[in-house]
N, C-alpha and C positions, 0 to 999 in steps of 0.2 A: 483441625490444624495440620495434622500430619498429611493426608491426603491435598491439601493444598498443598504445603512446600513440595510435595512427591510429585505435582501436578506443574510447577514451576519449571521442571527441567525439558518440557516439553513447549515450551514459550520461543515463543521466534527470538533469536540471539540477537538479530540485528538493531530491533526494537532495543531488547536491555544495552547492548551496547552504545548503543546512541543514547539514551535515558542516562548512563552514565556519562559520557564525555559531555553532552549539553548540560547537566547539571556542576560540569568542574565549568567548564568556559562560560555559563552564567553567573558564576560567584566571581570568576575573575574579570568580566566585563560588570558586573557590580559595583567592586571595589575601582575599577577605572574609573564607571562614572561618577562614584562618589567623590573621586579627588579632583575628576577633569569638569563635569558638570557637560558632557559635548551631546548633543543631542542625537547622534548619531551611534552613537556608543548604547544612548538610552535605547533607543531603537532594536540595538543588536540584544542587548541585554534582556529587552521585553520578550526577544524572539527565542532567544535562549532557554529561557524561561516555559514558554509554552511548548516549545516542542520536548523538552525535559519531561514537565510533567506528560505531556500526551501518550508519550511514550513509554511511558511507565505505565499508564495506563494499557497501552497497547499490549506491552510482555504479558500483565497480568492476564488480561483479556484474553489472547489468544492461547496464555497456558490452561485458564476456565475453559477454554474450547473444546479441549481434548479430553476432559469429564467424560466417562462410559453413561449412556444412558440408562434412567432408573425407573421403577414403576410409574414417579410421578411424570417424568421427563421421557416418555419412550423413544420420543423422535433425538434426544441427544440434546447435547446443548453448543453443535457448530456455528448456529450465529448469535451468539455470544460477543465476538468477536467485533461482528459489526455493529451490535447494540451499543460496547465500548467506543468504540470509536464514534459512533454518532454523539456518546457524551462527550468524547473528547475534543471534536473540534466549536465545542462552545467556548473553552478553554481559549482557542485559539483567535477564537472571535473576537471576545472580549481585548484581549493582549491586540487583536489588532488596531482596535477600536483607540483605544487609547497609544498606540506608538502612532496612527495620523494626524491623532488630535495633537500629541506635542507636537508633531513634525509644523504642523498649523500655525503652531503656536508661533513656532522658534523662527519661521520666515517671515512672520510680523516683529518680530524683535530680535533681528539678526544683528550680532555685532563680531568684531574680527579679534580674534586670536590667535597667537602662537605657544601658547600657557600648554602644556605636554604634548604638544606633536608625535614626537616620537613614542612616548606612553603611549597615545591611541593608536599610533600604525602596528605598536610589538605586538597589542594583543589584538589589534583583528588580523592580522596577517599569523598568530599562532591561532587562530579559533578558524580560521580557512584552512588551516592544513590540519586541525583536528576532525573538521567537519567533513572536511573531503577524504579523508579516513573514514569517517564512517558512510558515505555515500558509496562509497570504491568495497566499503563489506555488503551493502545493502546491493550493490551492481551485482556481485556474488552471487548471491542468491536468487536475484531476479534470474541468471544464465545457467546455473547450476545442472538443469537439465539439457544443454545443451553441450554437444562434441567441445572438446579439449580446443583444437584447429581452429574454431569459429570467434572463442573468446582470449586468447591467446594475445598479451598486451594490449594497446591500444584499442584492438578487434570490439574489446569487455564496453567501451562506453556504448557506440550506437548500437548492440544488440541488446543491451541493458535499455536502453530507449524503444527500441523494437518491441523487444516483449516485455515493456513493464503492465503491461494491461492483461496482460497471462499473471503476474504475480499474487501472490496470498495478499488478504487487504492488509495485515499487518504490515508487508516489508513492503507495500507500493507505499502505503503513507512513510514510512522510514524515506525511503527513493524523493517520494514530492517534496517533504518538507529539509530535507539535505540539501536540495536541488535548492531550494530557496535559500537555507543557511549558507553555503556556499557565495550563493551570488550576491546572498545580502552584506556579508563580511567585506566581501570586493567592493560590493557600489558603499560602502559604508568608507572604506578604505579613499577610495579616486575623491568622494565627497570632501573627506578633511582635508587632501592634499588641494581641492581644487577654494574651497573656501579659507584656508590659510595661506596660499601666495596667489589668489586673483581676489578683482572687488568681490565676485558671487559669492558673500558670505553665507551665505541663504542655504548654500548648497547642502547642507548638512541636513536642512528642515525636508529638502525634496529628497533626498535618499531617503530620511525618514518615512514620508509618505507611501514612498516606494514598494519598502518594505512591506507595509502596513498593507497596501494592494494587493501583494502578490501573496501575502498569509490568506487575504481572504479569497483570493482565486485557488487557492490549496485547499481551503476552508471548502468550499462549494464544491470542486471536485470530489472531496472525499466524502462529504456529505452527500450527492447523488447516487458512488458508488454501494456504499453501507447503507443507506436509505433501501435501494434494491435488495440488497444482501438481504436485509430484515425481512422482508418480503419473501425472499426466494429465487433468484432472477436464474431465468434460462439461460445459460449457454450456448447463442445459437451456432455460434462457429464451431465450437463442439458437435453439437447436434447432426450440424449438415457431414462431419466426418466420418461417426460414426454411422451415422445412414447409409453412405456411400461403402463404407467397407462391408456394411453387413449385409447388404444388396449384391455385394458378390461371393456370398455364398449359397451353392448351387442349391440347398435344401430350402432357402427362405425365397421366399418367391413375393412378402409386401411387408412395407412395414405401416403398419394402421395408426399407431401412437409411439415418440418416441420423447423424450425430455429429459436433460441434463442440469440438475440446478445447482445451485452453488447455495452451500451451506457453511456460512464462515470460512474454511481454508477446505472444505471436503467437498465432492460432489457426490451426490444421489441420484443416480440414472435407472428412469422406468421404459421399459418398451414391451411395445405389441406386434408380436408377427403375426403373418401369415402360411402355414407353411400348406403340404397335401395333406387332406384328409384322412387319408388310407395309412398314415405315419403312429409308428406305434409310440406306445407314452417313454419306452426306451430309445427309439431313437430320436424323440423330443430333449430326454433329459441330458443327454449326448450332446446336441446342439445348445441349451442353455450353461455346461460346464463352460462349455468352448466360448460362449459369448461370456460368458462369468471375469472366466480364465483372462481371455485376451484384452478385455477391458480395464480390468484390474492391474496387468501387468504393463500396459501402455500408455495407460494415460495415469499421471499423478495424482493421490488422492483421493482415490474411487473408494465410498465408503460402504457401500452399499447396491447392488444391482436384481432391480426386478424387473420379472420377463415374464409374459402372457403368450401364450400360444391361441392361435386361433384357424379356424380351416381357412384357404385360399379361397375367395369367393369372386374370382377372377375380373376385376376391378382394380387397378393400377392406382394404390390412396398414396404413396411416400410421393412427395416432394422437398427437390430441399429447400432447407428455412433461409429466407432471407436473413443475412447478417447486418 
């Protein structure tokens, strides 16, 4: 027990933070629908809900990540991470499954009210500004490795969209599923206003459905990425960069094998050069500090770097990897 809570402070924040703020804004979109009955509220509420728990799951997950590996576990235990989250968006599935079906429901049996109006606009219009709070930490952290200049006010959204496909799997699913809270609270929002003063009383069921769409379009996205993950998946945009820089260095003359993989939040990078023969084992271990070194120090999260030597056998193998 100790070693887990010790293991906790190493958990991606944005996750817990979200975990937290969606678990207040689903008790309070709870108690909405319990007094209002609006389907659209159910909706926000179910969403609430799943991304809460997922997310919890997330922190946890990604703090198991950072476990030191052990006799039985030598390789670590970096996708961990992704295993979590493949449970997690069943969670989400589920929750979606059932916010379509009412939405289903509620547009076969549409009828019009004006019974808390304003009750349902307070609190989705306060859980869009809670939610876009935690989207705007989660943007954070996707830019965090980038210059001050580039992210600097409004700069932070489209380069938060840029590179969210560089982000740890933890805080991209934070990114996607805000992305949806966000939008869901708004179309949730325009829905009551548009099914309380026009006939489309209905509008509330198709927000509903809406929403329900767009969980499992987050659902499947994040299920293909961590699906990989489990796996191992290469990095090839990785791959082809460092290829390229280490092709100009005047002592490597090929590179035979090279691979970047992505291991929960870490990568694990193995290559094979080729240098001259006539190269003594000192000025080999010289060149591996140097590739060690600058790997480590450049790119984020490098947990590990193995390197093969091998004589030049004057045959031209490195190509770069199609991305």
């Amino acid at each position: 027990m100790k070693e887990f809570i010790g293991l906790l402070k190493f958990g991606t924040k944005s996750a817990l933070w979200a975990a937290i703020v969606n678990t207040i804004v689903a008790i309070i979109k709870t108690a909405a629908y319990l007094i209002t009955g609006n389907v659209a509220m159910f909706a926000e509420m179910m969403h609430s809900y799943g991304d809460a728990a997922n997310q919890f799951f997330v922190f946890i997950g990604s703090a198991l990540s950072k476990k030191e590996p052990t006799e039985r576990f030598p390789g670590g235990f970096g996708r961990l991470v992704n295993l979590v989250l493949l449970g997690a968006v069943l969670v989400v599935g589920v929750l979606a499954y059932e916010t379509i079906i009412e939405g289903i429901h509620h547009i076969s049996n549409a009828t019009h009210s004006e019974d808390w109006f304003w009750l349902n606009i307070s609190v989705l219009g306060t859980a869009a500004i809670l939610e876009a709070a935690v989207l705007y930490k989660a943007m954070k952290e996707i830019t965090e490795h980038l210059p001050k200049d580039q992210v600097s006010g409004f700069k932070i959204i489209p380069a938060s969209y840029k590179h969210a496909k560089e982000a740890k799997p933890a805080t991209k699913l934070v990114f996607l599923e805000d992305n949806v809270a966000v939008g869901g609270a708004l179309l949730a929002l325009l829905a009551i206003v548009v099914s309380t003063y026009t006939p489309f009383h209905s509008a509330t069921g198709y927000a509903s459905i809406i929403i329900g769409i767009s969980l499992i379009v987050v659902v499947g996205r994040i299920f293909l990425d961590n699906a990989a993950g489990v796996l191992g998946v290469a990095d090839l945009g990785l791959q082809a960069r460092i290829g390229s820089k280490l092709m100009e260095h005047p002592q490597i003359r090929d590179i035979q094998d090279l691979y970047a993989i992505k291991e929960g939040d870490s990568l694990h990078i193995e290559l094979k050069v080729e240098v001259d023969p006539s190269m003594t084992i000192e000025e080999a271990d010289d060149i591996r500090d140097y590739i060690e070194q600058q790997l480590k120090e450049k790119i984020k999260n490098v947990t590990d770097v193995i390197i093969e030597f091998d004589k030049d056998d004057g045959k031209v193998t490195w190509t770069k990897p199609q991305e």
